[in-house]
C-alpha positions in Angstrom: 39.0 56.9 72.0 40.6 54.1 69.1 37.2 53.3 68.0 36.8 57.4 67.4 40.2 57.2 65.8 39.2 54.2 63.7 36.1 55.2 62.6 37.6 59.1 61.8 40.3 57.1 59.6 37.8 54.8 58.0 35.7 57.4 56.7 38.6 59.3 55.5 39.5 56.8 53.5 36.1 55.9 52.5 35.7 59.5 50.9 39.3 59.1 49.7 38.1 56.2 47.1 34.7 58.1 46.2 35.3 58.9 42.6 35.5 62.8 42.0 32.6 64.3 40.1 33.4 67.5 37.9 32.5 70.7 39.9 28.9 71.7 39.4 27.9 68.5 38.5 27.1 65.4 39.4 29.2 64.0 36.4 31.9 61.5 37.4 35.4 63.5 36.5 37.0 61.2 34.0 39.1 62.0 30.4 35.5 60.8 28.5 33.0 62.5 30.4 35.3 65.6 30.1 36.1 64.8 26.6 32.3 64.4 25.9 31.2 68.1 27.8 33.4 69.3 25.5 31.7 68.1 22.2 28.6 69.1 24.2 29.9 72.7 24.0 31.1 72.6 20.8 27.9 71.7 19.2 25.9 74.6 21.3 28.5 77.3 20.1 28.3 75.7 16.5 24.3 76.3 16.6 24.5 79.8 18.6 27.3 80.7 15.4 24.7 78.9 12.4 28.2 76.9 11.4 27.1 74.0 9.7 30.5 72.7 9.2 31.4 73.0 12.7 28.2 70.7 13.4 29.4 68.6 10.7 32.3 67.9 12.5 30.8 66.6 15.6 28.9 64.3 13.6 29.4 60.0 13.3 29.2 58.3 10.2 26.3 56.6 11.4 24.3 59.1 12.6 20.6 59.1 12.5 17.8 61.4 13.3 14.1 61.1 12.9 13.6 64.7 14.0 11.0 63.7 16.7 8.7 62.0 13.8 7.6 58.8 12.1 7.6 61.4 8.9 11.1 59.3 6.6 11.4 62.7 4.3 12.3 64.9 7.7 15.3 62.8 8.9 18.3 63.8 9.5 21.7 61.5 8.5 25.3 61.9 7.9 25.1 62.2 4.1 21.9 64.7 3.9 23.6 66.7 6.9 25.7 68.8 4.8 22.6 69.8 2.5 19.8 70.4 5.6 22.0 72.0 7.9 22.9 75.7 5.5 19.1 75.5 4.8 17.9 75.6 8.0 20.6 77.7 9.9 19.5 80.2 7.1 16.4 80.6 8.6 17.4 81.4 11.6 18.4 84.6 13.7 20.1 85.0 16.9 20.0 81.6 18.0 21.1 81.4 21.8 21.6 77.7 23.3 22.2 76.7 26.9 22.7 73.4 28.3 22.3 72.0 31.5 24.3 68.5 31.4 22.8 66.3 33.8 24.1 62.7 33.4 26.9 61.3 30.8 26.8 57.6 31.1 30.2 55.9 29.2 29.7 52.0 28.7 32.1 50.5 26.1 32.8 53.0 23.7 29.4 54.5 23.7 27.6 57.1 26.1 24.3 58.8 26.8 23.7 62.3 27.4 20.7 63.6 29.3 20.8 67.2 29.2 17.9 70.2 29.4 18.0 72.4 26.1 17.1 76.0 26.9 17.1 77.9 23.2 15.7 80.8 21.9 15.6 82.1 18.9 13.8 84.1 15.4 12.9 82.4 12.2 11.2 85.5 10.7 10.3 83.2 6.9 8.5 80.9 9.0 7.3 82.7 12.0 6.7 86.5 13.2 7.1 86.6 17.1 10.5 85.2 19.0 10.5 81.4 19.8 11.3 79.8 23.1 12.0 76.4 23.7 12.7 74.3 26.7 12.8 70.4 27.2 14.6 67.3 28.6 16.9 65.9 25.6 19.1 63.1 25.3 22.4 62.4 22.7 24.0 59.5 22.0 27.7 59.9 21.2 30.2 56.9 20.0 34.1 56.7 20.0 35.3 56.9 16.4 38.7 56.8 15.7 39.9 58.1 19.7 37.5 60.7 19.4 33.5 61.6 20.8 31.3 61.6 17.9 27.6 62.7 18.0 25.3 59.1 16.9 21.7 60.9 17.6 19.8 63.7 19.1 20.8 67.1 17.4 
């Protein structure tokens, strides 16, 4: 009967010192994981709404996109983001976003994202019918200034 009682307390406070994920997830619940689901949000509403400043906003000084290509004149940075973002969010109608957050990895200031981007959406001047599209993604995002900023992988 005390080893029962032993081993009933032992694994009580073995799953007292597990850390606590977020519910839903598998995400560790900690103020930077929660703080960075947060930017994670903000940036699919900003698409879903075509605000560019909004974007903008979640955006570091350094970042830098290649767009997916070795292609230099395609790439996305802090300074041309102001410019590129109105043009291409012009071009688009009824963009809907979802995001299924699967890891956020914080190490020293910096953190990894691996989400799965679910967006559809219409681009009539470039396309006719309704576009779908669906893949594995992954954003880096740096602490600037006490705050998550985006680094890569808009």
């Amino acid at each position: 009967m005390n080893a029962r009682l032993l081993l009933a307390c032992a694994t009580l406070l073995l799953a007292a010192c597990t850390p606590r994920n977020i519910p839903g997830t598998q995400i560790p619940d900690t103020e930077d994981s929660r703080a960075i689901l947060n930017v994670m949000e903000r940036y699919r509403s900003a698409i879903e709404a075509r605000d560019a400043k909004a974007l903008q906003q979640l955006i570091s000084k350094s970042f830098r996109d290649n767009a997916g290509t070795e292609d230099p004149q395609d790439d996305l940075t802090y300074k041309n983001l102001p410019q590129a973002l109105p043009s291409l969010f012009s071009r688009l109608e009824s963009p809907r976003v979802e995001l299924d957050i699967r890891q956020v990895n914080v190490k020293k200031g910096a953190a990894t994202v691996i989400y799965y981007w679910n967006a559809s959406f219409r681009a009539p001047t470039l396309l006719e019918a309704p576009q779908r599209d669906s893949e594995l993604e992954q954003m880096i995002l740096q602490k600037e200034d006490g705050e998550w900023r985006i680094v890569s992988g808009i």
